[in-house]
N, CA, C and O atoms as CSV, one atom per row, in Angstrom:
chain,resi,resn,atom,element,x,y,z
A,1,UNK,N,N,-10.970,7.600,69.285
A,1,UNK,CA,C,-11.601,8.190,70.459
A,1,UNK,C,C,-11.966,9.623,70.130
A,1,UNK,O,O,-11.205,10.413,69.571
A,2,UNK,N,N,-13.059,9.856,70.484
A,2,UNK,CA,C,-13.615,11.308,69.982
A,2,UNK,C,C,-13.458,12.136,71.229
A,2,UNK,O,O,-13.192,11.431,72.203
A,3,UNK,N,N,-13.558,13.636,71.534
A,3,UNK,CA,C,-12.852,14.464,71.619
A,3,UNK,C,C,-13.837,14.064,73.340
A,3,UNK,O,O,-15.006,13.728,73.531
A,4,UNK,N,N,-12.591,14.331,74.366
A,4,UNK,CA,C,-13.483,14.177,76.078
A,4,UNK,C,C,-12.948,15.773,76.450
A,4,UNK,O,O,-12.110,16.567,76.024
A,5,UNK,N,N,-13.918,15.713,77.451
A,5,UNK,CA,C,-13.882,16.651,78.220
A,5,UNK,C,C,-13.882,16.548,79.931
A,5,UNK,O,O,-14.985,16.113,80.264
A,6,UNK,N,N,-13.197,16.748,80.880
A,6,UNK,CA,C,-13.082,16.921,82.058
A,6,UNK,C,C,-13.512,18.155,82.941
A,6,UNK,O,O,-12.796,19.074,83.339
A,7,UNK,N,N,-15.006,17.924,83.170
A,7,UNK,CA,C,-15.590,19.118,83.765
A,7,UNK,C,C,-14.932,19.602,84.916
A,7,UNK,O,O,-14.928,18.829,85.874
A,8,UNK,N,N,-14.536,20.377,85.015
A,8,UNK,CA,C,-14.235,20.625,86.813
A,8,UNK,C,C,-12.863,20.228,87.146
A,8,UNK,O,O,-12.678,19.871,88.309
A,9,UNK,N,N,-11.896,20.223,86.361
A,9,UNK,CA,C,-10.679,18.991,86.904
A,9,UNK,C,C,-10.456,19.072,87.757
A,9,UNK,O,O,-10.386,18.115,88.529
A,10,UNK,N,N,-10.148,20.688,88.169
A,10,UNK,CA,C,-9.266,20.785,89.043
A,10,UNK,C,C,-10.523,19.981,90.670
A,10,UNK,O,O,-9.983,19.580,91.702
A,11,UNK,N,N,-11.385,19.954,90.568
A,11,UNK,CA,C,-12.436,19.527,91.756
A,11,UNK,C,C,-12.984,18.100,91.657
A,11,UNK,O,O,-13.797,17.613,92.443
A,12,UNK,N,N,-12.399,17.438,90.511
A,12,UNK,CA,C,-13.366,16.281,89.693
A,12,UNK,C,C,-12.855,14.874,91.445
A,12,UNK,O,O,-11.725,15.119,91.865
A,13,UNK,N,N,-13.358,14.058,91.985
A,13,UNK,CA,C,-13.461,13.216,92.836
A,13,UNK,C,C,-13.320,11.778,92.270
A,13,UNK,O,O,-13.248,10.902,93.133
A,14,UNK,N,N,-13.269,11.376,90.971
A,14,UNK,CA,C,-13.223,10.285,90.270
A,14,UNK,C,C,-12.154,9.701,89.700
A,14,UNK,O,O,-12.067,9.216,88.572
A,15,UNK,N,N,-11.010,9.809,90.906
A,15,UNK,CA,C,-9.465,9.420,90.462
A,15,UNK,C,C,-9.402,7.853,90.850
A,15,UNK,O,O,-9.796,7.327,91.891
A,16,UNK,N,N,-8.997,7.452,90.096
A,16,UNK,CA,C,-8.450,5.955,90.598
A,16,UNK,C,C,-6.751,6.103,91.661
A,16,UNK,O,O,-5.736,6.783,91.506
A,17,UNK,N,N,-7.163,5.130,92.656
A,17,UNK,CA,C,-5.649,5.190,93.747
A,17,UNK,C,C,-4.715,4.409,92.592
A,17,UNK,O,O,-5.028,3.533,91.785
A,18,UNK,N,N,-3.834,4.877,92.766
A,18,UNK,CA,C,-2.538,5.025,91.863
A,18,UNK,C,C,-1.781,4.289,93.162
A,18,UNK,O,O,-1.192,3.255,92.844
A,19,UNK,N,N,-1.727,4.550,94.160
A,19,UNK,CA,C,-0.874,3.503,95.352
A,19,UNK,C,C,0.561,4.670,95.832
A,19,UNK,O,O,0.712,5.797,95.359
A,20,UNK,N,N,1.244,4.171,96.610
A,20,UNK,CA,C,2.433,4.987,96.752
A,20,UNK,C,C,3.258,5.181,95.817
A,20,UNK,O,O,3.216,4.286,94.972
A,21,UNK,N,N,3.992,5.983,95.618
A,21,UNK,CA,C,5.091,6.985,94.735
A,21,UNK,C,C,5.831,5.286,95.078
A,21,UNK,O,O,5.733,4.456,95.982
A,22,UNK,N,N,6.678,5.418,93.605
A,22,UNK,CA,C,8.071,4.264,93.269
A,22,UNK,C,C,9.081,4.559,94.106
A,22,UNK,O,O,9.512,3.637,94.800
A,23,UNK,N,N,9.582,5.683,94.210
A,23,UNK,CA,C,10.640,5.764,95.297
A,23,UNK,C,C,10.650,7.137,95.976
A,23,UNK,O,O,10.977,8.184,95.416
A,24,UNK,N,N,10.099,6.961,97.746
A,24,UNK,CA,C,9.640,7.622,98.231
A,24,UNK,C,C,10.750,7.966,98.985
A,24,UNK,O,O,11.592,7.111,99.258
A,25,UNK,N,N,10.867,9.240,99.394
A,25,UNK,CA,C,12.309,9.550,100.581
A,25,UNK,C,C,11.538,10.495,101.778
A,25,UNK,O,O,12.275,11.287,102.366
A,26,UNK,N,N,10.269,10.463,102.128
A,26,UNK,CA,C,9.470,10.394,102.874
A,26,UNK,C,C,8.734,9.596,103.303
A,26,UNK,O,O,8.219,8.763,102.556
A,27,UNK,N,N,8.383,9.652,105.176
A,27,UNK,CA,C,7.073,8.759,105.837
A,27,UNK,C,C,6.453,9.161,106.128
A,27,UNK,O,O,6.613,10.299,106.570
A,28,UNK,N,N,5.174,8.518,106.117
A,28,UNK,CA,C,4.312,8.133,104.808
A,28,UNK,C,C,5.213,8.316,103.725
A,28,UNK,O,O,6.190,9.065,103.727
A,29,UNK,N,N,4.763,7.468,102.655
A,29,UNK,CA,C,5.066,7.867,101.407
A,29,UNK,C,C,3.954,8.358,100.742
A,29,UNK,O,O,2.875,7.801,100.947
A,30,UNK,N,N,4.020,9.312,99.975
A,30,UNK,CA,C,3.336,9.788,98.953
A,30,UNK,C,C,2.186,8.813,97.937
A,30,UNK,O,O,2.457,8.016,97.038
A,31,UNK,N,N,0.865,9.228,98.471
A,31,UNK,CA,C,0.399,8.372,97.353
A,31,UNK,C,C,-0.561,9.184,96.518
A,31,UNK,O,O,-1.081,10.294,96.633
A,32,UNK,N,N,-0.600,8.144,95.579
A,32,UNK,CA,C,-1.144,8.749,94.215
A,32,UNK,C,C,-2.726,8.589,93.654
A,32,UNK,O,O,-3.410,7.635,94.025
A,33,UNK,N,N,-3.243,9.602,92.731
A,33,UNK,CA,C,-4.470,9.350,92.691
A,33,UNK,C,C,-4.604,9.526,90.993
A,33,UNK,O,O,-3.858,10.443,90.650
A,34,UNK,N,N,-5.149,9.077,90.110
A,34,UNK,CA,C,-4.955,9.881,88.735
A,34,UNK,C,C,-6.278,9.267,87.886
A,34,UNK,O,O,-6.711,8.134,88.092
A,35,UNK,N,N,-6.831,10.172,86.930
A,35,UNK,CA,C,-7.657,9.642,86.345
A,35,UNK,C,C,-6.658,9.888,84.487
A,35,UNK,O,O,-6.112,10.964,84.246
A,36,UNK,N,N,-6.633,8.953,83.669
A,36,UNK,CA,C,-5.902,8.666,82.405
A,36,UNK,C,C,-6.576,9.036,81.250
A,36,UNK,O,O,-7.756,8.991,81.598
A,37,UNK,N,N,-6.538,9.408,79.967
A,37,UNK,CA,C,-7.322,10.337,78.888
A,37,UNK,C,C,-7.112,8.938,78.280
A,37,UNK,O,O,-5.988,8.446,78.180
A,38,UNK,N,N,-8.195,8.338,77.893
A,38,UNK,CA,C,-7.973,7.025,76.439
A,38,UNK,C,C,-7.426,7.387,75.707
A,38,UNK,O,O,-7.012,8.454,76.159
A,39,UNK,N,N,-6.969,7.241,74.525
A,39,UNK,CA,C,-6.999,7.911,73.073
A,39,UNK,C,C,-5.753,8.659,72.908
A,39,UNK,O,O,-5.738,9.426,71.945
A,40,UNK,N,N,-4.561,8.595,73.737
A,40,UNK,CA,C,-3.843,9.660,73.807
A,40,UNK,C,C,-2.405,8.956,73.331
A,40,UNK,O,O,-1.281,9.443,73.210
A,41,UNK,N,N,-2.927,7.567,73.104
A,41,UNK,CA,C,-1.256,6.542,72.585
A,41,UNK,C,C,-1.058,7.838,71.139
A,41,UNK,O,O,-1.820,8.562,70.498
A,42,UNK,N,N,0.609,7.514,71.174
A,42,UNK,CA,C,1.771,6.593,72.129
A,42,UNK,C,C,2.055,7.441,73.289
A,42,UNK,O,O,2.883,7.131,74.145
A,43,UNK,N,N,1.030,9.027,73.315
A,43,UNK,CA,C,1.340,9.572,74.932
A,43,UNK,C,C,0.662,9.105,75.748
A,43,UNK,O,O,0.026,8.073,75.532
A,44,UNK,N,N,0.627,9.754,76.900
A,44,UNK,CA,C,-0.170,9.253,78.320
A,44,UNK,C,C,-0.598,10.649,78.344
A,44,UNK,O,O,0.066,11.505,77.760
A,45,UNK,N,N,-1.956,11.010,79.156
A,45,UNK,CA,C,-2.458,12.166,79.374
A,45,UNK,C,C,-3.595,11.802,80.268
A,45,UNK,O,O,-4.249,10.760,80.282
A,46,UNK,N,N,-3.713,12.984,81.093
A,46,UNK,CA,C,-4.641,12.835,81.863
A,46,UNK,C,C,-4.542,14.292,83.407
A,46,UNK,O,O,-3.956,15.365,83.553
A,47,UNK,N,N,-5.359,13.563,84.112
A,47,UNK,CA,C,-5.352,14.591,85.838
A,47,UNK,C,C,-4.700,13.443,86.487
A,47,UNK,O,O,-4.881,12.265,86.183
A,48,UNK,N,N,-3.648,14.052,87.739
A,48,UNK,CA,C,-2.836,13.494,88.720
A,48,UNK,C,C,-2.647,14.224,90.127
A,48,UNK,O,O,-2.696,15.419,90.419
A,49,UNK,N,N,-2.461,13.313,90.739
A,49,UNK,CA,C,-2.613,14.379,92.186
A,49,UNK,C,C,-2.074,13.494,93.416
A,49,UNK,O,O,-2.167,12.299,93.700
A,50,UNK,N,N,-1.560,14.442,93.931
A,50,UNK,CA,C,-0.108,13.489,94.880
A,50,UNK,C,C,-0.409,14.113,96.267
A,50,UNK,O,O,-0.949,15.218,96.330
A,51,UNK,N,N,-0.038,13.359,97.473
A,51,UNK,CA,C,-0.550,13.624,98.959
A,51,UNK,C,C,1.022,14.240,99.131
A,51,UNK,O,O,1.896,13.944,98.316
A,52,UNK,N,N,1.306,15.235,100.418
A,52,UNK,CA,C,2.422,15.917,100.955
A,52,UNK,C,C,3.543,14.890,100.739
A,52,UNK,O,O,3.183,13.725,100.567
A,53,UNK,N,N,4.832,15.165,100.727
A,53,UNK,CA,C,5.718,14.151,101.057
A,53,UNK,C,C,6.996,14.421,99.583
A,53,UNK,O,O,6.742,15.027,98.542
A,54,UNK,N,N,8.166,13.841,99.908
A,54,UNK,CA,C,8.987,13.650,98.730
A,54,UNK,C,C,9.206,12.642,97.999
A,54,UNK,O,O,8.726,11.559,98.333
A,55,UNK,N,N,9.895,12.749,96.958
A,55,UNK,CA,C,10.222,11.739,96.019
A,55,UNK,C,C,11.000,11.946,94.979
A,55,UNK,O,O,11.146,12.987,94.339
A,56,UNK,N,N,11.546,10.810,94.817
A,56,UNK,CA,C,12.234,10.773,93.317
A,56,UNK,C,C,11.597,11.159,92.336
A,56,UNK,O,O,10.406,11.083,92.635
A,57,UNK,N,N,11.750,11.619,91.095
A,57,UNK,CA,C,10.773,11.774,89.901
A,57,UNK,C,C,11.098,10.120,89.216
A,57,UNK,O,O,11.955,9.373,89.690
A,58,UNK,N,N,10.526,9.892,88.441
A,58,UNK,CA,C,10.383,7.989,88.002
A,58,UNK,C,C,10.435,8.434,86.334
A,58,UNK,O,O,11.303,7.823,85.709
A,59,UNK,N,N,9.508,9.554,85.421
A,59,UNK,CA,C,9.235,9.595,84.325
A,59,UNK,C,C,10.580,9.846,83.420
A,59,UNK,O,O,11.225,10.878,83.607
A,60,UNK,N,N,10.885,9.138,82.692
A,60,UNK,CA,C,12.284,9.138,81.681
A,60,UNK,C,C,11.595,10.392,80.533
A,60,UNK,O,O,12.095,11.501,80.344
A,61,UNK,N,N,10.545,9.939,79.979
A,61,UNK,CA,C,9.901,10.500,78.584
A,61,UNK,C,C,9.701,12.437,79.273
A,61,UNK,O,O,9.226,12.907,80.307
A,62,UNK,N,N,10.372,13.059,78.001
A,62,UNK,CA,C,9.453,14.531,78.300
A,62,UNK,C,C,7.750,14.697,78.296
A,62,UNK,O,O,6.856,14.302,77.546
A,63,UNK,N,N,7.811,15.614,79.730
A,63,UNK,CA,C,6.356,15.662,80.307
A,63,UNK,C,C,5.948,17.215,80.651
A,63,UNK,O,O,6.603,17.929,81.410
A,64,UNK,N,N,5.021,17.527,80.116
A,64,UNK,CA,C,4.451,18.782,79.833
A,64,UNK,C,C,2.991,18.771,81.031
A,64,UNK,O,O,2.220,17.812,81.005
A,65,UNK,N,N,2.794,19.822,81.920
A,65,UNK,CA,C,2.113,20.060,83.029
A,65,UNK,C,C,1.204,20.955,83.255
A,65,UNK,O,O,0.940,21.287,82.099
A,66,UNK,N,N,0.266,21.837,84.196
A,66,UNK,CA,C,-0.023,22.239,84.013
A,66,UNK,C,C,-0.785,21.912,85.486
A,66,UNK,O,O,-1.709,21.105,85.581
A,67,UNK,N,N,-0.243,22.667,86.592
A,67,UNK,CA,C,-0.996,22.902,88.148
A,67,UNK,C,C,-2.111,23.334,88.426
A,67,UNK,O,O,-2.345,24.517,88.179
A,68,UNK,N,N,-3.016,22.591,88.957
A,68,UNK,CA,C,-4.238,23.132,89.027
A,68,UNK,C,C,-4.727,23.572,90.648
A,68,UNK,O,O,-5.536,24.471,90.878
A,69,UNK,N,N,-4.057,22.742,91.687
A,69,UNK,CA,C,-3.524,22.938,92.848
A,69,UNK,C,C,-2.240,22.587,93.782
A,69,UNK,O,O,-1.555,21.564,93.746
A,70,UNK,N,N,-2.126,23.541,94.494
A,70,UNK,CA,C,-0.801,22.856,95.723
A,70,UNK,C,C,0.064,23.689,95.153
A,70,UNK,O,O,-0.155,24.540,94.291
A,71,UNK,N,N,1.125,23.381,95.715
A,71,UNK,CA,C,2.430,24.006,96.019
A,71,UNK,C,C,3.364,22.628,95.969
A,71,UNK,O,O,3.020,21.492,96.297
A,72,UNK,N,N,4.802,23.130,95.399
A,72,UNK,CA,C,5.840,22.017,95.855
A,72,UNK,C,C,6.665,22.738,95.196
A,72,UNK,O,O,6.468,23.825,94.653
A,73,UNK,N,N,8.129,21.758,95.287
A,73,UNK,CA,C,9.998,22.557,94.806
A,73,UNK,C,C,10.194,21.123,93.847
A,73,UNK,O,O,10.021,19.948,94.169
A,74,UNK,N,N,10.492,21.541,92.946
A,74,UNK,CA,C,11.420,20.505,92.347
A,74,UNK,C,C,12.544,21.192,92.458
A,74,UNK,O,O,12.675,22.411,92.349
A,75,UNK,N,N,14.037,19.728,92.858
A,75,UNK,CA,C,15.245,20.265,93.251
A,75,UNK,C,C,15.422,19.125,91.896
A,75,UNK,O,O,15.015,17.964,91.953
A,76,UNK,N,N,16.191,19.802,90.565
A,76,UNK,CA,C,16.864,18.742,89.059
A,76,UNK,C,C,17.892,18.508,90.416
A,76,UNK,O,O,18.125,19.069,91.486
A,77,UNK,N,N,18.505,16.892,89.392
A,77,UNK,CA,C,19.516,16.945,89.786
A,77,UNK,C,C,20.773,17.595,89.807
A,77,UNK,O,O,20.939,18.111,88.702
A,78,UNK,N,N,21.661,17.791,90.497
A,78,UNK,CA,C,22.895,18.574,90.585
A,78,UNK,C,C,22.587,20.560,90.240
A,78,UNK,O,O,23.375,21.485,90.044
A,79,UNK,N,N,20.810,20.474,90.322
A,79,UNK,CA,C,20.485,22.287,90.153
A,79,UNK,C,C,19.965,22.675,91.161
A,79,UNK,O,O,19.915,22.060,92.226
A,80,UNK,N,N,19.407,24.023,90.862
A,80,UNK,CA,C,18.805,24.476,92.195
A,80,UNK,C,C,16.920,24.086,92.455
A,80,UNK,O,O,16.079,23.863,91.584
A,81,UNK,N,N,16.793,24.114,93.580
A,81,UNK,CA,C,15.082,24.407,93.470
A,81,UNK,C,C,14.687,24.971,92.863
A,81,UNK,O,O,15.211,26.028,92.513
A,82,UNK,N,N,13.147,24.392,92.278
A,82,UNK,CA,C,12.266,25.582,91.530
A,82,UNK,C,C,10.807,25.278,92.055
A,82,UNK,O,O,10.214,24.205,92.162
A,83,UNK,N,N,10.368,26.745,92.387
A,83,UNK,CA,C,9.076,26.870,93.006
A,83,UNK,C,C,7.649,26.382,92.502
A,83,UNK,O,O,7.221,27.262,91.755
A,84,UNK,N,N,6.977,25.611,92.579
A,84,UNK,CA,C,5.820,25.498,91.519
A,84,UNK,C,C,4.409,25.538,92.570
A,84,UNK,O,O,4.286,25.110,93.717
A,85,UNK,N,N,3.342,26.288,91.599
A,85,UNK,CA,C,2.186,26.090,92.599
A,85,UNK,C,C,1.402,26.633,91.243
A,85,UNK,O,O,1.703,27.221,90.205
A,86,UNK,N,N,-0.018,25.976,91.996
A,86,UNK,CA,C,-1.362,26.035,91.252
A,86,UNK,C,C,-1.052,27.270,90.165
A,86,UNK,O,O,-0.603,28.288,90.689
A,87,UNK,N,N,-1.200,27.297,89.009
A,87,UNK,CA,C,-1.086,28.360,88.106
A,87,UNK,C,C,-0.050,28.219,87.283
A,87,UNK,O,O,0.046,29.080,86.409
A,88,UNK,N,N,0.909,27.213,87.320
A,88,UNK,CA,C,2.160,26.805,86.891
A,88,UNK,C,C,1.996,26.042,85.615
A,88,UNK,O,O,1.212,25.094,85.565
A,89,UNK,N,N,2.560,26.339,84.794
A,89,UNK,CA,C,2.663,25.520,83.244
A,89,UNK,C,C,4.354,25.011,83.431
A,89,UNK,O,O,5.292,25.799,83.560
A,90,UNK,N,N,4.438,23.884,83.414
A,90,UNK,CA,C,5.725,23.424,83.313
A,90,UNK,C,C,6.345,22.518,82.482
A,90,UNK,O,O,6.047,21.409,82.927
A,91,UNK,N,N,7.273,22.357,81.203
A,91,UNK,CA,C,8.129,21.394,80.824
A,91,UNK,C,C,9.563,20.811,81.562
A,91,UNK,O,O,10.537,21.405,82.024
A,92,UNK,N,N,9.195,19.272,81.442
A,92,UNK,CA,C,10.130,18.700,82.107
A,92,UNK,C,C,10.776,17.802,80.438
A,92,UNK,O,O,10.288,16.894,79.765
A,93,UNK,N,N,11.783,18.447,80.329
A,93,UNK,CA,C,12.512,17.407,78.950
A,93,UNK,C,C,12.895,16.323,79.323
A,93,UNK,O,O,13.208,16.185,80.505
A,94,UNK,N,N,12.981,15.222,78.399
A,94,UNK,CA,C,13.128,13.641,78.553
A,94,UNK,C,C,14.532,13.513,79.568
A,94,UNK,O,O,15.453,14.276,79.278
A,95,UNK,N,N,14.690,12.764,80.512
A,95,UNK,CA,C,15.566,12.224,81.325
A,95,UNK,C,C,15.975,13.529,82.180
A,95,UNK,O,O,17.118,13.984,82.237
A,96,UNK,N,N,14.800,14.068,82.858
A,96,UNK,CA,C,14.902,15.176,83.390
A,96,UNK,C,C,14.797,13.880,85.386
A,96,UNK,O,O,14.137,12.868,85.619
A,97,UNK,N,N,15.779,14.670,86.280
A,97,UNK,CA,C,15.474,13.830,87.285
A,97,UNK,C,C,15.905,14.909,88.370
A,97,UNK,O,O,16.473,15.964,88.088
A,98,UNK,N,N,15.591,14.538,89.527
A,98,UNK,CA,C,15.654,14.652,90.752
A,98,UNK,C,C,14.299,14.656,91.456
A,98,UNK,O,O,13.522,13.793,91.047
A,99,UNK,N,N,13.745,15.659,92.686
A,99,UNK,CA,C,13.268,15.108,93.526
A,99,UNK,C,C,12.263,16.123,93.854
A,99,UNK,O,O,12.581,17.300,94.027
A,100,UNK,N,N,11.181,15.742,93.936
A,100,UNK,CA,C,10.002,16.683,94.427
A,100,UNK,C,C,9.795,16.402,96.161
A,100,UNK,O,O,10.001,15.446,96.910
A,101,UNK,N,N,9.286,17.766,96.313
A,101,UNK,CA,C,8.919,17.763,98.347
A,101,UNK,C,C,7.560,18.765,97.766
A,101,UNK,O,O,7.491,19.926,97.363
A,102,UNK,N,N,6.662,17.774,97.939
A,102,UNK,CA,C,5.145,17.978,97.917
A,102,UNK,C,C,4.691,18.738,99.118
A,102,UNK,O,O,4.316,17.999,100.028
A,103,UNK,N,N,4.605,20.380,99.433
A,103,UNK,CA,C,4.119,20.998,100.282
A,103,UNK,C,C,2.721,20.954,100.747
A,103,UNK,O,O,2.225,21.067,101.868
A,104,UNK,N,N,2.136,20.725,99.370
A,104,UNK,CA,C,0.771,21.196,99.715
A,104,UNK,C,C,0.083,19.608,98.786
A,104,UNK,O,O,0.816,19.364,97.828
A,105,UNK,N,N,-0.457,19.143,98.842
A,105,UNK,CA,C,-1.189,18.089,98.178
A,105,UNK,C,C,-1.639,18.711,96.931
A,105,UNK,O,O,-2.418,19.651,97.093
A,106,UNK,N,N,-1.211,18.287,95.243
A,106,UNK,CA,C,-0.549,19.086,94.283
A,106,UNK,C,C,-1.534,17.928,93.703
A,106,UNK,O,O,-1.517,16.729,93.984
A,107,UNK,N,N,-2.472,18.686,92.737
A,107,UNK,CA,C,-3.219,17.928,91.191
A,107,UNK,C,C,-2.962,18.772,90.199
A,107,UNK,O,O,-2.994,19.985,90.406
A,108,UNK,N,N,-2.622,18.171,88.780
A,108,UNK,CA,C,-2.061,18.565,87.503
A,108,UNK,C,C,-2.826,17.991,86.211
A,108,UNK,O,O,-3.514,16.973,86.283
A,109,UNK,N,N,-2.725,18.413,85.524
A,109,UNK,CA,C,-3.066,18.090,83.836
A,109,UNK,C,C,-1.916,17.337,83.524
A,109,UNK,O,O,-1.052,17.740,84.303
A,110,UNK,N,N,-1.531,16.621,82.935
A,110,UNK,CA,C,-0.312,16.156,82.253
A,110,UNK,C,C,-0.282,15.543,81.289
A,110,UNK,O,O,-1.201,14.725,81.264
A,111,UNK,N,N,0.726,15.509,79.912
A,111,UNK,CA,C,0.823,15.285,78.967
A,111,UNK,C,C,2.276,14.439,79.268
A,111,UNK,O,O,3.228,15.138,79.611
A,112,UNK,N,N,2.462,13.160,79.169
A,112,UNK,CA,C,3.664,12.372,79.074
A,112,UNK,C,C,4.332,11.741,77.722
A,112,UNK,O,O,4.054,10.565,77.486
A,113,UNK,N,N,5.274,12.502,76.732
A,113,UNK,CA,C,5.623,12.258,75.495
A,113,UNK,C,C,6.429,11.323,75.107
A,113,UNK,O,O,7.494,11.034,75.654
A,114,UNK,N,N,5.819,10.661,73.869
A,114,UNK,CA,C,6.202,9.424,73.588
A,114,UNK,C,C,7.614,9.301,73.127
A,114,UNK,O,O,7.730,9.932,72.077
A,115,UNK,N,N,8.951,8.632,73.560
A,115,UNK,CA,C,9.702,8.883,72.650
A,115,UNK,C,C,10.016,9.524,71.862
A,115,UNK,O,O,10.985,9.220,71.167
């Protein structure tokens, strides 16, 4: 796969519905929208973008980020909150867990690492 480009991400309208979050601890649940980068085995990469609401985190593999809008807290498990919003570069290391509360309807860059 030769080299893509995503004009506009943070504005791009061409997400496929992804459906509700795996385990939601909000109603409504959270649903999902994401468009996927080909070419990126054995990672996953791409734009993602999640409606208000909380949730479990689901991803086992370390995942590398990068906010393009919204606001939200990730609470790790057994740590404290941490603030994240549009402008945010974030690593999450492999078997990283607890629970996001989506303030603001939140789209990202993301890099999901293979094993």
């Amino acid at each position: 796969m030769g080299i893509q480009i995503i004009r506009q991400s943070a504005g791009i309208q061409d997400l496929r519905d992804g459906g509700a979050v795996a385990r939601p601890l909000s109603q409504p649940a959270c649903t999902t929208r994401a468009l996927a980068l080909a070419g990126a085995d054995p990672h996953k990469a791409g734009v993602w973008e999640c409606t208000v609401g909380r949730y479990e985190r689901q991803v086992a593999e370390g995942e590398v980020m990068h906010i393009l809008a919204g606001r939200c807290t990730f609470t790790p498990t057994g740590g404290q909150p941490l603030r994240i919003e549009a402008g945010d570069t974030v690593f999450f290391p492999p078997h990283t867990t607890g629970v996001w509360h989506i303030e603001e309807a939140m789209r990202k860059v993301y890099v999901v690492l293979a094993g």
